[in-house]
N, CA, C and O atoms as a Tinker XYZ file with bonds, in Angstrom:
   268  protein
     1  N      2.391000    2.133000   -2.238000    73     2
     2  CA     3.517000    1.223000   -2.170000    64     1     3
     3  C      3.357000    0.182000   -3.265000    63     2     4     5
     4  O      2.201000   -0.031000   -3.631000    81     3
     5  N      4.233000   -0.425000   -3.783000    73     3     6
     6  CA     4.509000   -1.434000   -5.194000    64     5     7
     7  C      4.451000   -2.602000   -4.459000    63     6     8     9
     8  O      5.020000   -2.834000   -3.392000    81     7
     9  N      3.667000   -3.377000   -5.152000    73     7    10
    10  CA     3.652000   -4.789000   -4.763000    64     9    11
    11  C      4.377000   -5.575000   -4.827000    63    10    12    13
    12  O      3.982000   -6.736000   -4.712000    81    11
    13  N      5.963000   -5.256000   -5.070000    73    11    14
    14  CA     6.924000   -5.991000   -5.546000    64    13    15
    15  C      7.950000   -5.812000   -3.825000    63    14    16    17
    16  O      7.830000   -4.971000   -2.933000    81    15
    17  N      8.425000   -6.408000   -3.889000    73    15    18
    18  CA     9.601000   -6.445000   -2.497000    64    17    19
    19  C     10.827000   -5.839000   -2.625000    63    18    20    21
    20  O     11.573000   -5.935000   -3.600000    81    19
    21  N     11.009000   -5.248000   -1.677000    73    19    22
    22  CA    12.177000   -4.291000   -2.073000    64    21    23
    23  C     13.598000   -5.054000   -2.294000    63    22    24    25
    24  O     13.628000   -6.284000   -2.269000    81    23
    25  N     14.813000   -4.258000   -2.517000    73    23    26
    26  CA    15.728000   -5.174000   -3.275000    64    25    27
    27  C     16.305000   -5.362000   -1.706000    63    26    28    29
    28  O     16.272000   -4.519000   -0.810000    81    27
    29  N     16.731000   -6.443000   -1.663000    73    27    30
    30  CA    17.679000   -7.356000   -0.355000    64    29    31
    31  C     18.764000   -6.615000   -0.306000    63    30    32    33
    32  O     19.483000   -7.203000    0.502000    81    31
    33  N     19.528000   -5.329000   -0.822000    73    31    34
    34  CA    21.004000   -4.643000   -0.756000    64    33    35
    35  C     20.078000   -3.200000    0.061000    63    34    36    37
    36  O     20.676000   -2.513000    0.890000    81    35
    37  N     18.828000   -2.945000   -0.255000    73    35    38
    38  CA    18.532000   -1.686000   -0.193000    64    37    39
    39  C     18.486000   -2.055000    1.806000    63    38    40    41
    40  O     18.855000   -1.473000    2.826000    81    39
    41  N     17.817000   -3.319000    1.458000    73    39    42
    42  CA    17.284000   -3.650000    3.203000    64    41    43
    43  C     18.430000   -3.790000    3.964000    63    42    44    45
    44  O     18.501000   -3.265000    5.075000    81    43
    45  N     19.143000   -4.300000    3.594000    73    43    46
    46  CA    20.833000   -4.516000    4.173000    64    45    47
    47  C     21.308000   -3.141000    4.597000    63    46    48    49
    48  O     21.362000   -2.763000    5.767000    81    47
    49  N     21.600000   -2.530000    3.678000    73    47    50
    50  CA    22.117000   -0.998000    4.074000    64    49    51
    51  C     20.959000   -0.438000    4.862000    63    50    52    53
    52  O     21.228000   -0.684000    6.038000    81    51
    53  N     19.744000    0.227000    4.792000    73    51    54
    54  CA    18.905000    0.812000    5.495000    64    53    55
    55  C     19.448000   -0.249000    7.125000    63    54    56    57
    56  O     20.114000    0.396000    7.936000    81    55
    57  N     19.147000   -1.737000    7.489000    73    55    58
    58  CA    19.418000   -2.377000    8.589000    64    57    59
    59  C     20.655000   -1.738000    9.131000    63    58    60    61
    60  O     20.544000   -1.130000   10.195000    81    59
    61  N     21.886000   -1.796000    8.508000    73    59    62
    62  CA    23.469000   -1.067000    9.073000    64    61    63
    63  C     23.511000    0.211000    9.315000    63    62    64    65
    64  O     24.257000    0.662000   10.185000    81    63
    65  N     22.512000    1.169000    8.390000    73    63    66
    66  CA    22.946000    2.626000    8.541000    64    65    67
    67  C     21.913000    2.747000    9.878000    63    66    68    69
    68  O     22.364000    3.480000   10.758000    81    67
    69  N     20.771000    2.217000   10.122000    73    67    70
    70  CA    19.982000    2.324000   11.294000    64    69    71
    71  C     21.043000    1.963000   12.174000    63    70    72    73
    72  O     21.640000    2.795000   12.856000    81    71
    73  N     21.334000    0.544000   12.175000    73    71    74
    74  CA    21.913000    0.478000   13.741000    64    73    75
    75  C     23.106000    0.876000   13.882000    63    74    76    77
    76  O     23.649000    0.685000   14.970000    81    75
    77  N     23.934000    1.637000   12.649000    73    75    78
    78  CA    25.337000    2.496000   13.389000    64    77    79
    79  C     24.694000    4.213000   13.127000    63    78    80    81
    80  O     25.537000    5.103000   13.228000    81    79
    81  N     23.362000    4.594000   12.829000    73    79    82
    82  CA    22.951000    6.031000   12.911000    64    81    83
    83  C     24.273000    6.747000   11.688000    63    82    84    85
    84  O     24.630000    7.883000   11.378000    81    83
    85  N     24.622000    5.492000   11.331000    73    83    86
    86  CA    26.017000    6.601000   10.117000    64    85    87
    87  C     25.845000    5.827000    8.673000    63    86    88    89
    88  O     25.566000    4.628000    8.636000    81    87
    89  N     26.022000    6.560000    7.576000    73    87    90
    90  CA    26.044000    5.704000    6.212000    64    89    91
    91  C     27.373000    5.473000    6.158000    63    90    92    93
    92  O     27.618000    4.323000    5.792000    81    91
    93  N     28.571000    6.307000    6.445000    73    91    94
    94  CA    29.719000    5.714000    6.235000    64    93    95
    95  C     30.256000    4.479000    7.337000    63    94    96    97
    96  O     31.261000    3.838000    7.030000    81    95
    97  N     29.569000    4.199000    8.567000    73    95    98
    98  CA    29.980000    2.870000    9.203000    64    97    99
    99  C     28.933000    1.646000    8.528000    63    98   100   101
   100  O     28.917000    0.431000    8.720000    81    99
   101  N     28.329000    2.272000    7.913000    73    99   102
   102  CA    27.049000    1.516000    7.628000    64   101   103
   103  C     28.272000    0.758000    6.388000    63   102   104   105
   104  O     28.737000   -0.369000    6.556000    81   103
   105  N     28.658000    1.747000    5.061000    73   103   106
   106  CA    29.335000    1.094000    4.585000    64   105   107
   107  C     30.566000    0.807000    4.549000    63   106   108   109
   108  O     30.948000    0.494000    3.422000    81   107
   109  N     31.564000    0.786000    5.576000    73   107   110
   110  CA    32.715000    0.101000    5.962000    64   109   111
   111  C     32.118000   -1.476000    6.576000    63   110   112   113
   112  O     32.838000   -2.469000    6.677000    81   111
   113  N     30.950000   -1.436000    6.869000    73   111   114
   114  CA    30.319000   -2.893000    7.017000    64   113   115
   115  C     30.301000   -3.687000    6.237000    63   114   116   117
   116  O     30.739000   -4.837000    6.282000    81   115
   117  N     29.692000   -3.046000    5.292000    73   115   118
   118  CA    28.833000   -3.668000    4.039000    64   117   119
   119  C     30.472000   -3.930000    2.858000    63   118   120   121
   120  O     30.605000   -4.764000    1.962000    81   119
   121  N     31.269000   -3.090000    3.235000    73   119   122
   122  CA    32.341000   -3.077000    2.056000    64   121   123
   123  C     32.091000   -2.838000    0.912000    63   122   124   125
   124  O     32.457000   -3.532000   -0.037000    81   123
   125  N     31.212000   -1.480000    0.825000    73   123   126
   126  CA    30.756000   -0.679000   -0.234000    64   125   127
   127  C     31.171000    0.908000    0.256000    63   126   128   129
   128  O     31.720000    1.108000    1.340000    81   127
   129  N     30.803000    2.095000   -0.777000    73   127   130
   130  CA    31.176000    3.411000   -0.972000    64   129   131
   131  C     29.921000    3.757000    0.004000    63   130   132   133
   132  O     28.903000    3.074000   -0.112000    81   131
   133  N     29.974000    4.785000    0.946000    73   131   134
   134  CA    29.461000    5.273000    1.294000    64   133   135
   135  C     28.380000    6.134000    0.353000    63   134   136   137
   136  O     27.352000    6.542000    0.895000    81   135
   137  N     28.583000    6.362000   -0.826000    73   135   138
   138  CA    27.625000    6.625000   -1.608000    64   137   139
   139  C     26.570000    5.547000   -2.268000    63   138   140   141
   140  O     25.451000    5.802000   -2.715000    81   139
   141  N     27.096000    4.539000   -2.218000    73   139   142
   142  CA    26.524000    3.250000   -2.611000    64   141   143
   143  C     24.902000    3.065000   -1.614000    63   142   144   145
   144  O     23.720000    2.790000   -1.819000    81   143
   145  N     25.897000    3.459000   -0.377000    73   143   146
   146  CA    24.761000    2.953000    0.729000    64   145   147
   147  C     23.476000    4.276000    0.931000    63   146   148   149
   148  O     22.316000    4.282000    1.342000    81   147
   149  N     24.302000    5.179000    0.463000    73   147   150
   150  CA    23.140000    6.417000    0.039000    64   149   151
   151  C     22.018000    6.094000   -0.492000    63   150   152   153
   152  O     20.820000    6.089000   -0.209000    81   151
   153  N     23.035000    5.700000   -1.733000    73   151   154
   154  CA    22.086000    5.156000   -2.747000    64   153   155
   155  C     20.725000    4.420000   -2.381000    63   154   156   157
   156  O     19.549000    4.761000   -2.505000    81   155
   157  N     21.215000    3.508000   -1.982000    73   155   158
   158  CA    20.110000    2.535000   -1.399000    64   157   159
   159  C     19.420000    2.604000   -0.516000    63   158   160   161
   160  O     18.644000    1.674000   -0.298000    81   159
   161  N     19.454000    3.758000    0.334000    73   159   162
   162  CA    18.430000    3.809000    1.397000    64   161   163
   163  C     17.368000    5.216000    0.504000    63   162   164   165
   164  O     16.242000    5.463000    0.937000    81   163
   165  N     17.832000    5.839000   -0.478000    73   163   166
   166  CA    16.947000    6.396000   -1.062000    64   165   167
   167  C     16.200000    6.288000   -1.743000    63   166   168   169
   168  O     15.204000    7.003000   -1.853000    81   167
   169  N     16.686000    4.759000   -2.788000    73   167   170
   170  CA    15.757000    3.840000   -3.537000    64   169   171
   171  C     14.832000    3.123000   -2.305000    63   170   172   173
   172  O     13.738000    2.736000   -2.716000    81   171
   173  N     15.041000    2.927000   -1.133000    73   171   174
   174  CA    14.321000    1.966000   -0.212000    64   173   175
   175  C     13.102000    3.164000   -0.225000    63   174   176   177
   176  O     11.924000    2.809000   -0.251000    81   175
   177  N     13.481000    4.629000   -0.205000    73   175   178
   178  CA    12.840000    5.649000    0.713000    64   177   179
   179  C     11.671000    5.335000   -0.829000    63   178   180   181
   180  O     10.483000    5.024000   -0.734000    81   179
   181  N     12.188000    5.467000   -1.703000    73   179   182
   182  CA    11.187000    5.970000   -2.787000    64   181   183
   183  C     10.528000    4.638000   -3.272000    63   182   184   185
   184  O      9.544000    4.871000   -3.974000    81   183
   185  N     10.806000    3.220000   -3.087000    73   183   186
   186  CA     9.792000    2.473000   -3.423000    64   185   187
   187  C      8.992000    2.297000   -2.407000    63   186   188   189
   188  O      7.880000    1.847000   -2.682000    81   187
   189  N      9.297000    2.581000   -1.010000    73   187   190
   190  CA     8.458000    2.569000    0.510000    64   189   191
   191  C      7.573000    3.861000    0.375000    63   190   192   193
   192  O      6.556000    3.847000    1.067000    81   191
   193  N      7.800000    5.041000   -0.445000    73   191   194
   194  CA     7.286000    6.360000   -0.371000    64   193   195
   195  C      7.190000    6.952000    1.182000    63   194   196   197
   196  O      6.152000    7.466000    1.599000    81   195
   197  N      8.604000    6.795000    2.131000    73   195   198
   198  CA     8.724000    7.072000    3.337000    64   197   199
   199  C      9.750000    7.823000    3.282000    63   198   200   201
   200  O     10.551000    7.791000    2.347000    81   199
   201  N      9.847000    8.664000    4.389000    73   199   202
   202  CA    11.564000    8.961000    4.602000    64   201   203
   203  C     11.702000    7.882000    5.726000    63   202   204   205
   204  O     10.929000    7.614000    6.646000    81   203
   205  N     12.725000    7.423000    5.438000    73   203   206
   206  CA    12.827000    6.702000    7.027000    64   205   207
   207  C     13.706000    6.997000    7.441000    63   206   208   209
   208  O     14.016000    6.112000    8.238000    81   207
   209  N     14.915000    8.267000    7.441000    73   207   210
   210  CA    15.938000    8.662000    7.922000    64   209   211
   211  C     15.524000   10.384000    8.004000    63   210   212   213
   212  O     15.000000   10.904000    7.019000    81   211
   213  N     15.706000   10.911000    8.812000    73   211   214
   214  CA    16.036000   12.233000    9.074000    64   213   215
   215  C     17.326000   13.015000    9.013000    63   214   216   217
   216  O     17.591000   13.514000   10.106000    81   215
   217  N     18.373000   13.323000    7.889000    73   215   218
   218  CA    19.448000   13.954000    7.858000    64   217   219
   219  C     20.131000   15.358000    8.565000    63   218   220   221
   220  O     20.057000   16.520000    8.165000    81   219
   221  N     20.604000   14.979000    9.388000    73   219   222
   222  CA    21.205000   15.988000   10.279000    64   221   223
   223  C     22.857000   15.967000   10.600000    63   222   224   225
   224  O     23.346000   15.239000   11.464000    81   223
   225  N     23.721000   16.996000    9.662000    73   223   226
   226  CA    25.265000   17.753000    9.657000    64   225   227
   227  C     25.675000   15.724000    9.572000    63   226   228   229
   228  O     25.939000   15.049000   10.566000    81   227
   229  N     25.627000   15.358000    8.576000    73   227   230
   230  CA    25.816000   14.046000    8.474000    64   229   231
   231  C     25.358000   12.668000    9.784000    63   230   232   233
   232  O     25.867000   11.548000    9.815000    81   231
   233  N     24.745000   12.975000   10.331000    73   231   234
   234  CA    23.945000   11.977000   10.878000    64   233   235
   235  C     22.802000   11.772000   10.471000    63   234   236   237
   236  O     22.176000   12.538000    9.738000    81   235
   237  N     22.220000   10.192000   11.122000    73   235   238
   238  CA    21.172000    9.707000   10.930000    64   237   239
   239  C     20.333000    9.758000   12.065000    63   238   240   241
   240  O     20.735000    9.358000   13.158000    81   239
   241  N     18.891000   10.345000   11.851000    73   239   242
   242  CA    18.191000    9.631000   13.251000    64   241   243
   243  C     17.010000    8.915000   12.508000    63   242   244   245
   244  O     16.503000    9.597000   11.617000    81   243
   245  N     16.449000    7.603000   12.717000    73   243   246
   246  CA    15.417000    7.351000   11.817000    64   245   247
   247  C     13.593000    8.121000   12.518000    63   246   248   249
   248  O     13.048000    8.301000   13.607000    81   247
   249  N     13.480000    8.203000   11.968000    73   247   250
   250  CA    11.792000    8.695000   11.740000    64   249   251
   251  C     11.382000    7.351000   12.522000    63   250   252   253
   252  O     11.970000    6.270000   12.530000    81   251
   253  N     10.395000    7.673000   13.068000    73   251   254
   254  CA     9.689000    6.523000   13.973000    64   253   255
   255  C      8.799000    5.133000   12.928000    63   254   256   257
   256  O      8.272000    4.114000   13.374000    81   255
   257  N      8.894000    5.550000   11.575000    73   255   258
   258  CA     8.989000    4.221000   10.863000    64   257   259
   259  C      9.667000    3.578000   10.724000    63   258   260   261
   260  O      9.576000    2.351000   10.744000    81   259
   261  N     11.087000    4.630000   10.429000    73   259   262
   262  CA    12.531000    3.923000   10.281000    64   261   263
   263  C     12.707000    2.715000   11.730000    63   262   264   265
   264  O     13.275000    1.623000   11.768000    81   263
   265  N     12.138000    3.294000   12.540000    73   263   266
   266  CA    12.639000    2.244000   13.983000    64   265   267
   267  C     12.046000    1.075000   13.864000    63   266   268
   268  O     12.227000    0.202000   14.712000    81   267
C-alpha cells in the first residue's frame, strides 16, 4: 500500500456504491456518470491493492474488507 492517502472522490464513491450495493445509485447521488464512479472505486481498488467489491450481473456485494 502507498503512503499517500487516497483521493477524497475515490472514498466518496466507494462510501455510496457500498451503502446503495449499486454504482449507478451510487452515482445519481454523487451527480456524476455512473462510469465516473467506476472509475473510482477501481483507482481506490488499485492504490488499496484490494478488491473491495465483488461484481455480480451488475451488482455489488463488498468483500469483507469492503464492509
Amino acid at each position: 500500500m502507498s503512503e499517500r492517502l487516497p483521493p477524497l472522490n475515490a472514498l466518496r464513491a466507494f462510501e455510496a456504491a457500498a451503502r446503495h450495493l449499486s454504482v449507478t445509485k451510487a452515482a445519481l447521488e454523487l451527480n456524476v456518470s455512473a462510469g465516473a464512479v467506476s472509475h473510482q472505486i477501481r483507482s481506490l481498488e488499485s492504490d488499496l491493492c484490494v478488491r473491495l467489491f465483488r461484481r455480480l450481473n451488475r451488482v455489488l456485494f463488498p468483500w469483507s474488507l469492503g464492509r
